[in-house]
C-alpha positions in Angstrom: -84.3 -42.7 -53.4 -82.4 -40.4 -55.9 -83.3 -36.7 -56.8 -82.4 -36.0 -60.3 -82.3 -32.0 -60.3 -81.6 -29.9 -63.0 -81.5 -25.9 -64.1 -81.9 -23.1 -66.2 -79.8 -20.2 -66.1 -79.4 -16.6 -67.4 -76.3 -18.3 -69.2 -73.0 -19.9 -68.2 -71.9 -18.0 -65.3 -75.6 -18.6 -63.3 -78.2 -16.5 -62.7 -80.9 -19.3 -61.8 -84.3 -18.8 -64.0 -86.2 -22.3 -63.2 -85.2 -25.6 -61.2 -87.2 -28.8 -61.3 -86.5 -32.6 -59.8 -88.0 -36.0 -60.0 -87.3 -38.9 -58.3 -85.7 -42.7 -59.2 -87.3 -45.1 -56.5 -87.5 -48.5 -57.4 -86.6 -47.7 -61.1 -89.2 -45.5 -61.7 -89.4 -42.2 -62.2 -92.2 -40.2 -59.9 -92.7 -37.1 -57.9 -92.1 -34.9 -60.1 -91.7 -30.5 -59.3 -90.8 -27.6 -60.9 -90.4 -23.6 -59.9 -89.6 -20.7 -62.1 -87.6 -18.2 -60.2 -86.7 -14.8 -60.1 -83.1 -14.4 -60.7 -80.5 -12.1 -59.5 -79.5 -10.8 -63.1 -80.6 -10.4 -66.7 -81.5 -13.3 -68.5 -79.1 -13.3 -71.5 -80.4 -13.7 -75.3 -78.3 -16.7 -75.8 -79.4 -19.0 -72.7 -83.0 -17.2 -73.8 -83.1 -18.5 -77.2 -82.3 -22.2 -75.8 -84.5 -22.0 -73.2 -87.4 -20.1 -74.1 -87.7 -18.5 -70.5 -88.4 -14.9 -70.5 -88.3 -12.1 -68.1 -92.1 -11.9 -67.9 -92.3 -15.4 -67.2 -90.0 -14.5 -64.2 -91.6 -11.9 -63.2 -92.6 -11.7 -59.2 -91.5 -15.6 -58.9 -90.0 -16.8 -55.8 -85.7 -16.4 -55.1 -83.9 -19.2 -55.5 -83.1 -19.6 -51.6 -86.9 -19.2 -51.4 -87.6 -22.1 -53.8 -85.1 -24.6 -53.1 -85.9 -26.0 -49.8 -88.4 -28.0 -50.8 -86.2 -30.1 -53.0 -84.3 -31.1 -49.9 -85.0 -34.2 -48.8 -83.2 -37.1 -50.7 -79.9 -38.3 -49.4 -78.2 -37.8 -53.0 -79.0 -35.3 -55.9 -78.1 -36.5 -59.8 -77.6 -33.7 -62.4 -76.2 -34.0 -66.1 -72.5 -32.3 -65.8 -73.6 -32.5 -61.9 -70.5 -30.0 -61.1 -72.4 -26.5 -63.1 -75.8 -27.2 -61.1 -74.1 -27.9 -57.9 -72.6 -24.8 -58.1 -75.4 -22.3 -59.3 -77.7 -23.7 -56.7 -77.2 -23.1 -52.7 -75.9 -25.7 -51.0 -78.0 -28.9 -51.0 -77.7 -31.6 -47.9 -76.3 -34.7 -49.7 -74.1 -35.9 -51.9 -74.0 -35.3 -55.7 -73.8 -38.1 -58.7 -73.2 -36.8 -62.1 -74.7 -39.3 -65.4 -72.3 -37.0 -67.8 -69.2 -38.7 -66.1 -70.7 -42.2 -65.5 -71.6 -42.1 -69.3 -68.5 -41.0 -70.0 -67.0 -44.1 -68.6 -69.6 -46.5 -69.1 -70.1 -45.8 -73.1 -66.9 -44.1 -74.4 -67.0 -42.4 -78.2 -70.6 -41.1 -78.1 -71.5 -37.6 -77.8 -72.5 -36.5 -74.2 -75.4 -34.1 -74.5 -78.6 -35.6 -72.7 -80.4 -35.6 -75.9 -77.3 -37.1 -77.5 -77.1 -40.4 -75.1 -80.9 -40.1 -75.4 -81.1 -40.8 -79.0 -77.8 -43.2 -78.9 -78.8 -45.3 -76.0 -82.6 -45.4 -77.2 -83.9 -44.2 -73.7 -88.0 -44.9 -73.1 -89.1 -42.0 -71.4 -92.0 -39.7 -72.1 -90.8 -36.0 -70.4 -94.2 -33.5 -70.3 -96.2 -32.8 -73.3 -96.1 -29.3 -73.0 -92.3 -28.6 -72.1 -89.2 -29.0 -74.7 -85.4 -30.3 -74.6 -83.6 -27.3 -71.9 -86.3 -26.6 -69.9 -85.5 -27.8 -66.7 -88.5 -30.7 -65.8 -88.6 -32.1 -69.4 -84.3 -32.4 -69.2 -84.9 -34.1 -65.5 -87.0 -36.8 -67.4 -84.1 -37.6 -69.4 -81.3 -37.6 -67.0 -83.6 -40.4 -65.0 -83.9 -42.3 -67.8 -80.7 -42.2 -68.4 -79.8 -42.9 -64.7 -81.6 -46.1 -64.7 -80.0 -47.8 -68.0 -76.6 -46.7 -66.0 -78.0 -48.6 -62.7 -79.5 -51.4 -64.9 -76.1 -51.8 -67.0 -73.1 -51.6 -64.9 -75.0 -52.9 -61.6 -73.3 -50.0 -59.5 -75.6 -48.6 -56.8 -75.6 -45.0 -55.4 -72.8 -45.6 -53.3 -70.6 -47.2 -55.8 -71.7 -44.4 -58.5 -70.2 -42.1 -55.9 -66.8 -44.4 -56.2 -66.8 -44.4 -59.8 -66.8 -40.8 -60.2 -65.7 -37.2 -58.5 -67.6 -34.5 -58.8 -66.1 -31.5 -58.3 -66.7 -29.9 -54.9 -68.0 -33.5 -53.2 -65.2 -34.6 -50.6 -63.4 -38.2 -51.2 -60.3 -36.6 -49.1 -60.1 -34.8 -46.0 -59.7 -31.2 -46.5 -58.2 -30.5 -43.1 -57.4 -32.2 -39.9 -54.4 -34.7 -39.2 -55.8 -37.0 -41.7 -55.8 -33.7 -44.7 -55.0 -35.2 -47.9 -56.5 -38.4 -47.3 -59.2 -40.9 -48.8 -62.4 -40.4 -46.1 -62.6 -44.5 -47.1 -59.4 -45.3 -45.5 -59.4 -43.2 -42.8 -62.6 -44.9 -42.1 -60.8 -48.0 -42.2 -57.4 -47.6 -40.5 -59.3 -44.7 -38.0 -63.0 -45.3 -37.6 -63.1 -43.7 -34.2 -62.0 -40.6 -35.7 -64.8 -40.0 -38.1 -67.5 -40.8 -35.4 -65.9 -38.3 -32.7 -66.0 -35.6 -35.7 -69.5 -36.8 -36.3 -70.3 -36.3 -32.9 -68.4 -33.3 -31.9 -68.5 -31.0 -35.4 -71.7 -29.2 -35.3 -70.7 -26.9 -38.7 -69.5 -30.0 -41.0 -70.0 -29.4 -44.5 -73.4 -31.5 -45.5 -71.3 -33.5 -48.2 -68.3 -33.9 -46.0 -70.3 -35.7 -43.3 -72.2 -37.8 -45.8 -69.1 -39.0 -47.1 -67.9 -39.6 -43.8 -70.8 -41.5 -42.4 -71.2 -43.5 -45.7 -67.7 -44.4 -45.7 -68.0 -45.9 -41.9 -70.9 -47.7 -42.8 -69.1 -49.3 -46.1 -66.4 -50.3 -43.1 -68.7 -51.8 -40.5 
């Protein structure tokens, strides 16, 4: 399973005003939830007037930190331009895959927006009837879609998405340790017992450094 997530925001610094998922299992795109939140600042007129979220809509809605936990759940989260939603929303437990930077490298020369790649790549999908293009269900549609003509084209599966890309904040290197510097995939080959004592011993490791870890010894086993 993958959890495409995406947000809405008071504008480009944060500020979250709605989140929404839906899943990619078996190529198809079900489960579907959304959440308009309260956010912890004004909503400004520009990310207003692209969303169409208002502060009555707002109103009395659950936190962010009150919302999000039940969009845990799924060993890897996708988002469009993965690295701004993984760092407006608290920290999720798995590992993030960004379809910007796949398309980027997959289909270079087109324009990058989800609509964009929508319209070039002739994605089928039907978002909701009664949302639009930036709110935050309605753009997770899209970003499955375009997640499965990325798994259908190049053949690459969540693991070798992860490969093929970085986005910024995951861990592909050790950030401390004797091993600091280094690929988790080698140290997994050269060192396996090391990543399993950390595993074993390391109650407060980050959730995406131990995924990496533990994905990386089973791509060595």
């Amino acid at each position: 399973m993958l959890r495409v997530i995406d947000t809405e925001t008071c504008g480009l610094q944060g500020g979250i005003v709605e989140v929404a998922s839906v899943d990619v299992i078996d190529g198809k795109i079900v489960n579907p939830m959304s959440d308009l939140i309260s956010p912890d600042r004004p909503i400004s007129h520009q990310a207003m007037a692209i969303h169409k979220i208002t502060e009555a809509m707002v109103q009395g809605k659950p936190t962010i930190e009150q919302a999000i936990t039940r969009y845990h759940g799924s060993p890897y989260y996708v988002a469009h331009n993965a690295s701004f939603d993984r760092r407006v929303l608290p920290e999720m437990p798995g590992e993030w895959i960004c379809t910007m930077a796949l398309s980027r490298r997959l289909w270079p020369g087109l324009k990058y927006s989800n609509q964009a790649l929508r319209e070039s790549l002739q994605l089928e999908v039907t978002p909701p009837a009664e949302l639009h293009a930036h709110r935050a269900l309605y753009d997770c549609y899209v970003t499955a879609a375009l997640l499965i003509r990325i798994m259908s084209f190049s053949g690459w599966d969540a693991p070798e998405m992860i490969r093929r890309i970085e986005v910024k904040g995951s861990y592909n290197t050790f950030p401390f340790g004797k091993y600091r510097g280094q690929k988790v995939d080698d140290v997994a080959k050269k060192d396996p017992g090391y990543l399993k004592w950390m595993l074993k011993n390391i109650t407060d490791l980050k959730p995406d450094l131990r995924s990496a870890m533990q994905r990386a010894l089973s791509a060595s086993d």
